[in-house]
N, C-alpha and C positions, 0 to 999 in steps of 0.2 A: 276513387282510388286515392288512399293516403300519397301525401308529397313526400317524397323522398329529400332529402339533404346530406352534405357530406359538409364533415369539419376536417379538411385536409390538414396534416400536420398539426395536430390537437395539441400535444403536449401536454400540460395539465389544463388549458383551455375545454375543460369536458361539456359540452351544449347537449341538453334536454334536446330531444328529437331529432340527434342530427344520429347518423352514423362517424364514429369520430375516430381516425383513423390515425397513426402514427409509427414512426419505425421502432419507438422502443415500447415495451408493456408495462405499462403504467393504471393504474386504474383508474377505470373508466373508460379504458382505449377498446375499440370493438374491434377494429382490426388492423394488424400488424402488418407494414407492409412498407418497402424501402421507396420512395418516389423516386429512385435515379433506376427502378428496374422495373420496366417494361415487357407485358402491360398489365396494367394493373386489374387486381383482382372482381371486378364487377363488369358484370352485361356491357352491352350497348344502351344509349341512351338510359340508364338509369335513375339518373339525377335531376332535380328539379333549379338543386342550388348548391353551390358549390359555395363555402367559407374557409379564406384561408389568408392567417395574418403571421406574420414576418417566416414565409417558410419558402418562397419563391426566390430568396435571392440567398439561401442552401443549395438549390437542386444545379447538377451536372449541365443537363441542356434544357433550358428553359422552352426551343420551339418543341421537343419531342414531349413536354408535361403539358404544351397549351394543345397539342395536338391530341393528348389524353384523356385531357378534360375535357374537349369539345368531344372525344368519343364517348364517353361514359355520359355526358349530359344529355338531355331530352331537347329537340330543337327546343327554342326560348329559353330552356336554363336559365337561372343567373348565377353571374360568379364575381363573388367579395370579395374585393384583393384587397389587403394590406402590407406594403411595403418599405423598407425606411429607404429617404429618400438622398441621393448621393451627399447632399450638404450634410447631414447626420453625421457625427464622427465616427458614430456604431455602424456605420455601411461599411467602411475601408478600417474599421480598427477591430472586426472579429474575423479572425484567419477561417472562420467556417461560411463567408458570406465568397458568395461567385462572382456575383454580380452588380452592381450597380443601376437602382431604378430613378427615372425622371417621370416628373408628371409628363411627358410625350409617351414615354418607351411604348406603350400599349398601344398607340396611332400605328405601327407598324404590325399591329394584327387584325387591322380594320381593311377595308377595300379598297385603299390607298396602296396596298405594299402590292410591292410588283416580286417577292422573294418567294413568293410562293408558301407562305404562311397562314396559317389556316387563318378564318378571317371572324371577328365579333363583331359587334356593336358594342360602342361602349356607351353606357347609358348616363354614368356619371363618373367627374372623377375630381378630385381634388387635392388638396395639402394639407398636411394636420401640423403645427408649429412643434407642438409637443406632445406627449404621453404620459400618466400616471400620474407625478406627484405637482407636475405645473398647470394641471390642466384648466386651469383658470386662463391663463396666460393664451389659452386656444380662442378666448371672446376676442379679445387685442387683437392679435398677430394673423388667425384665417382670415380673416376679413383683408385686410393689407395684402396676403402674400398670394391670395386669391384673386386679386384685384385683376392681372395683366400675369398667369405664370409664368411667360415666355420672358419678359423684362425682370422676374425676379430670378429666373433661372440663371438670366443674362448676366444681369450687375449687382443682384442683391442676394445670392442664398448663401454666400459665402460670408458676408456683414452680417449676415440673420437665420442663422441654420435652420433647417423646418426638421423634423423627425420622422415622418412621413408619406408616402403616397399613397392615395385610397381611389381605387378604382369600382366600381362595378359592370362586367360586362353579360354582355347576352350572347349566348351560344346561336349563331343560325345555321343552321343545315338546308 
């Protein structure tokens, strides 16, 4: 049986094999569809893997999309986050952003959280320094800001702003 994939929040981001979904129609968009409106247009368990970069800190309620995603996924799923991470200026200076991500925030949907949130494994996650035109700057600076993120969260991302937070989780049912 072919792998199923979803590129959540595609935008012009159009991926070969994936199903690429987004709220405006754009081409190359397969299907249309608002993430803040529940639920969303596919089965149960559908997905193999879910990709989705800077569209989570858009969305209205963050637990009712991670509660989404774990529906529509296949136990093991994985799911690709891309976040920019609060030190970013682009997190608090786009009036369309909700939220605010740390390389923790996602510990709170592992089997730690006692809020009753649905729960992943998270397989990998890290800090990206920058994006697009610096990305040389990413050999330097991941390594550094990787090093200890809880002390760079602490006393240095405000000194040294990251762009970033990259997650990958696994859906368990």
């Amino acid at each position: 049986m072919k792998s199923q994939k979803l590129n959540m929040g595609c935008g012009l981001d159009i991926r070969k094999g994936y199903v690429n979904l987004d709220s405006v129609k754009l081409k190359g968009v397969d299907v249309i569809h608002d993430l803040n409106r529940f639920p969303y247009p596919f089965k149960d368990s559908t997905f193999d893997e879910v990709y989705t970069s800077h569209v989570l800190e858009h969305v209205d309620d963050l637990i009712r999309v991670m509660k989404e995603l774990k529906r529509i996924c296949k136990n093991g799923a994985k799911i690709i986050v891309r976040v920019p991470h609060f030190s970013c200026g682009v997190s608090y200076r786009d009036p369309t952003h909700r939220r605010l991500f740390s390389y923790f925030t996602f510990d709170y949907f592992t089997d730690y959280s006692f809020y009753g949130l649905p729960h992943f494994k998270i397989n990998r996650k890290s800090l990206n320094f920058t994006r697009w035109s610096f990305t040389f700057l990413n050999y330097l600076f991941n390594p550094i800001i990787n090093l200890n993120q809880g002390i760079y969260e602490r006393f240095f991302c405000w000194m040294i702003p990251c762009s970033e937070a990259l997650f990958e989780l696994e859906v368990i049912k």
